[in-house]
Backbone bond lengths (Angstrom), bond angles and torsions (degrees), N, CA, C in turn:
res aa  C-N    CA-C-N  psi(-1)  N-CA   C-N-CA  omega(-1)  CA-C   N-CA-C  phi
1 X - - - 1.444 - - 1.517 108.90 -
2 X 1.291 107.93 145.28 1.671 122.20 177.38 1.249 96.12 -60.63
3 X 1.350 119.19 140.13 1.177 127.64 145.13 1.511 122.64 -80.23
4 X 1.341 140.06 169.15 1.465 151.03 -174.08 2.007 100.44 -53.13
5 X 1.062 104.02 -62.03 1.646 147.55 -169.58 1.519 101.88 -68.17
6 X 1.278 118.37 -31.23 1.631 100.23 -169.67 1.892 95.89 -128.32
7 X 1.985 91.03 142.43 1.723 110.19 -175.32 1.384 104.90 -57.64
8 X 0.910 122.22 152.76 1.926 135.09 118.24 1.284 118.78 -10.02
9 X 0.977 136.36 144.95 1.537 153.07 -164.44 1.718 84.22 -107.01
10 X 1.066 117.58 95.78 1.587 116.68 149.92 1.485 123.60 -46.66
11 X 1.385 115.19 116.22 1.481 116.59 172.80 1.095 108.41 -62.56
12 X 1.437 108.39 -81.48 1.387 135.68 -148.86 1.677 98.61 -88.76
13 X 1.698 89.63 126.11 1.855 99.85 161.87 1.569 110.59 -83.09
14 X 1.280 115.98 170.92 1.338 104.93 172.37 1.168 130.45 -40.51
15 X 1.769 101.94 -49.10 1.070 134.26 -139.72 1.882 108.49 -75.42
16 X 1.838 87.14 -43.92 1.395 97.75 174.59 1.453 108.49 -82.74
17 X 1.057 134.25 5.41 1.337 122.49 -158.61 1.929 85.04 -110.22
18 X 1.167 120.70 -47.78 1.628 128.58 147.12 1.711 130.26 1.18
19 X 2.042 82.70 -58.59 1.657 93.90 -158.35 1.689 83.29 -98.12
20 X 1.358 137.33 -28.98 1.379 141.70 -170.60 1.965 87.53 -56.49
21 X 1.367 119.30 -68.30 1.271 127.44 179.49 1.637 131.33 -44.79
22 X 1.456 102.50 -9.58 1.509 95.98 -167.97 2.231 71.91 -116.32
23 X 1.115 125.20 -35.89 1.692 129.62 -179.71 1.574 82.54 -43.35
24 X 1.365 95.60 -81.86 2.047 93.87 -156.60 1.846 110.43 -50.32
25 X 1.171 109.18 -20.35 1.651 112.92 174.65 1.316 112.68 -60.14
26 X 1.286 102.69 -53.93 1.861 111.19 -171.98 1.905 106.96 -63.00
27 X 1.716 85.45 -40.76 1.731 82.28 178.99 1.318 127.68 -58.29
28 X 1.479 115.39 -53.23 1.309 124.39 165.21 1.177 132.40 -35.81
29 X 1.640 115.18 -39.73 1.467 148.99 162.90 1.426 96.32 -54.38
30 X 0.746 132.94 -90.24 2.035 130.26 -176.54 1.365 82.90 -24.64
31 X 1.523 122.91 -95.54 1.622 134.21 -142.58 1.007 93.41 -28.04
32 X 1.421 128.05 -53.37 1.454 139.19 -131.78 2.018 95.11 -67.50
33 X 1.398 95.03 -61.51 1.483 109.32 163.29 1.838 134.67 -70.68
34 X 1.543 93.69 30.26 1.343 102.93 170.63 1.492 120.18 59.87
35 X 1.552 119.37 23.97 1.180 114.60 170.81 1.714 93.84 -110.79
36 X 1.460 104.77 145.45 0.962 149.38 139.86 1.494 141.91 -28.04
37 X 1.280 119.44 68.83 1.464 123.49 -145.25 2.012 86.16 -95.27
38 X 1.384 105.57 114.64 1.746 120.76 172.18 1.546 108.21 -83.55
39 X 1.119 120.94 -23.68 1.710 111.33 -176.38 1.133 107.41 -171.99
40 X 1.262 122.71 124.02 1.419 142.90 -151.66 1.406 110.43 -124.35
41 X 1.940 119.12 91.37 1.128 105.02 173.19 1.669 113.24 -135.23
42 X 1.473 102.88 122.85 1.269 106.30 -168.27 1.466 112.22 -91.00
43 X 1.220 119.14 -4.63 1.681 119.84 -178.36 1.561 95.45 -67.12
44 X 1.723 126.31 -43.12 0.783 113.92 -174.57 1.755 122.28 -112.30
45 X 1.599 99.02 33.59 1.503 102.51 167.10 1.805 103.18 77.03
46 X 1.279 117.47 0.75 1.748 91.09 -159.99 2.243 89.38 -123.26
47 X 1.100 111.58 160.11 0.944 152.21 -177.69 1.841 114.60 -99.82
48 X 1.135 140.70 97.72 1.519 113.98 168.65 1.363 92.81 -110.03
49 X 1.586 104.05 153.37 1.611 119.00 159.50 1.948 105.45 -152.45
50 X 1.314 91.01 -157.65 1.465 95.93 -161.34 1.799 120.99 -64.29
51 X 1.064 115.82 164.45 1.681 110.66 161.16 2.018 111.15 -58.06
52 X 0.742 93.85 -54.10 1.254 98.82 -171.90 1.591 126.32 -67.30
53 X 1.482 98.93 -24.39 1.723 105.65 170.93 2.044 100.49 -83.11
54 X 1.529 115.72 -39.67 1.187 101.05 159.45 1.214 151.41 -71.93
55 X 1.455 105.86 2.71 1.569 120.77 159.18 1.261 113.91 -78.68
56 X 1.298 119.92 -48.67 1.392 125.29 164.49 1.171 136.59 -40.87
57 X 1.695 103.23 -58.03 1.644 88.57 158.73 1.243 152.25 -52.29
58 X 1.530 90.81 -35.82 1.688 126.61 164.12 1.260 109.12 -50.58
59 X 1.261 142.70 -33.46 1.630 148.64 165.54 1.282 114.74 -86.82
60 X 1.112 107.15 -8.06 1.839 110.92 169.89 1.385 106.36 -96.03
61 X 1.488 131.61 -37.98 1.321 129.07 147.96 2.168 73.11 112.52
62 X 1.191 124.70 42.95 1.354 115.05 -177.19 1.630 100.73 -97.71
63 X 1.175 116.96 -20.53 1.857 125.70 -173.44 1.629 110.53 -113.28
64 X 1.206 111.10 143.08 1.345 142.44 166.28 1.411 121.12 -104.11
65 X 1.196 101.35 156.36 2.337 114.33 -178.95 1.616 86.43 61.03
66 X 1.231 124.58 72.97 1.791 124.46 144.42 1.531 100.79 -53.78
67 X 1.308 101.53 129.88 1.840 104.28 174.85 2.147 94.42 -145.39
68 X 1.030 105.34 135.75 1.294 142.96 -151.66 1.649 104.91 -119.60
69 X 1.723 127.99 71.83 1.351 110.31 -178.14 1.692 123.95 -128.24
70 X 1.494 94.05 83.80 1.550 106.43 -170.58 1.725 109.91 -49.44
71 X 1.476 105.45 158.83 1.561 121.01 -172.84 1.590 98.29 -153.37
72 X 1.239 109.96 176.31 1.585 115.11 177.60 1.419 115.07 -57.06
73 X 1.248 114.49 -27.70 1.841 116.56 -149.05 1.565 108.06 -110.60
74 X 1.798 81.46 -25.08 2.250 87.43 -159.40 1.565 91.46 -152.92
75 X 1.274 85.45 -168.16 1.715 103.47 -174.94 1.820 92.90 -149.37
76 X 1.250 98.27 128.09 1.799 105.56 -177.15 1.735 97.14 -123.61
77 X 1.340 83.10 130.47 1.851 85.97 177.62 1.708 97.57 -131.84
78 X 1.612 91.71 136.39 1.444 99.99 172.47 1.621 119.06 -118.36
79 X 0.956 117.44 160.56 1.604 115.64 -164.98 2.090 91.45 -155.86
80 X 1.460 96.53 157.42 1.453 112.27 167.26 1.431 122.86 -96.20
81 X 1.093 123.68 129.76 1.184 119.43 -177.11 1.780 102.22 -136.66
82 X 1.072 138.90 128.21 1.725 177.10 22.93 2.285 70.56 -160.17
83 X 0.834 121.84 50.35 1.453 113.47 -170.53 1.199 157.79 90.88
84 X 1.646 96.09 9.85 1.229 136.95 -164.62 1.290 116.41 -128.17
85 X 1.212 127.54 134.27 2.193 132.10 -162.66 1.530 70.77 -97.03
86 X 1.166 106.39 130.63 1.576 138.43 136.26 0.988 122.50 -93.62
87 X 1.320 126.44 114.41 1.712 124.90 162.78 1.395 130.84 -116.22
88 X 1.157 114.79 159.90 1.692 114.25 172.76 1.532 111.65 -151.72
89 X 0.919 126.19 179.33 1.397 132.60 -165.68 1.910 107.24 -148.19
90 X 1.224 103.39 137.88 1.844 108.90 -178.83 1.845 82.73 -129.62
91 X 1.567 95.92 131.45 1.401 120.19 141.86 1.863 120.15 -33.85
92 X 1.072 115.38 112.72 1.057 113.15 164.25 1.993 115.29 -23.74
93 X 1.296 101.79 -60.54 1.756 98.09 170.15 1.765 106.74 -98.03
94 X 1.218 110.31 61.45 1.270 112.36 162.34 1.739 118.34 -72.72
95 X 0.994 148.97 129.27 1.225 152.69 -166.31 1.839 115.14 -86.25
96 X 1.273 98.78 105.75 1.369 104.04 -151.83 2.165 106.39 -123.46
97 X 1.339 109.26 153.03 1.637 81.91 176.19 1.658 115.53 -68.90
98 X 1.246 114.72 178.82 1.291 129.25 -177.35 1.697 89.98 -72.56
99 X 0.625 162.20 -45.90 1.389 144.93 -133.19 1.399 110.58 -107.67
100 X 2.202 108.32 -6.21 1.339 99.58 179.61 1.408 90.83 -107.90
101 X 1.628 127.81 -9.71 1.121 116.12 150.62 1.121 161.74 -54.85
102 X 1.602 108.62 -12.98 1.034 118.99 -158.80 1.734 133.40 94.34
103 X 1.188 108.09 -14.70 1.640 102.36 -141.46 1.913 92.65 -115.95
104 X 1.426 95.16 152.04 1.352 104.19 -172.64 1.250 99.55 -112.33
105 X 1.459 116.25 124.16 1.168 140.47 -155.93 1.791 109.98 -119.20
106 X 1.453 108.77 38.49 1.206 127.22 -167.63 2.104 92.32 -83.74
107 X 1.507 111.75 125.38 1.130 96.81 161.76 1.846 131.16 -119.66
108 X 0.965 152.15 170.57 1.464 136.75 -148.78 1.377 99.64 -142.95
């Protein structure tokens, strides 16, 4: 128990209390625009939500640092958004248009 005489244990530094403020900004900012925030972790700055809300943004041109990091199973791409890593992940056979596939869909 506190005594009369002795402070509070300060949590928050400025600094973090700063980056906590611009985290919950960006988040709110998604909701606001109907995306879907799946896992919410601010210790480490990042945001995950769907494939499909991160394509979207990506065509809205709202995120910066596109990052591209294939694995056996999936493909996880992270991008910045108002200061915040957003990520998502596509299935290796995620169902995607032809044109981000690659594939020429010419038929005869």
């Amino acid at each position: 128990m506190l005594g009369l005489t002795e402070r509070p244990l300060k949590v928050l530094t400025p600094q973090y209390a700063e980056r906590l403020r611009v985290f919950n900004s960006a988040a709110r900012n998604l909701q606001a625009m109907g995306i879907r925030l799946q896992r919410i972790v601010p210790q480490d700055n990042l945001l995950v939500i769907s494939p499909a809300d991160g394509q979207s943004l990506q065509s809205k041109r709202l995120t910066e640092g596109y990052q591209r990091h294939g694995s056996a199973g999936s493909t996880r791409y992270t991008v910045l958004f108002q200061g915040v890593t957003l990520e998502w992940r596509e299935p290796i056979s995620y169902t995607r248009p032809a044109e981000f596939a690659g594939i020429d869909l010419t038929f005869h």
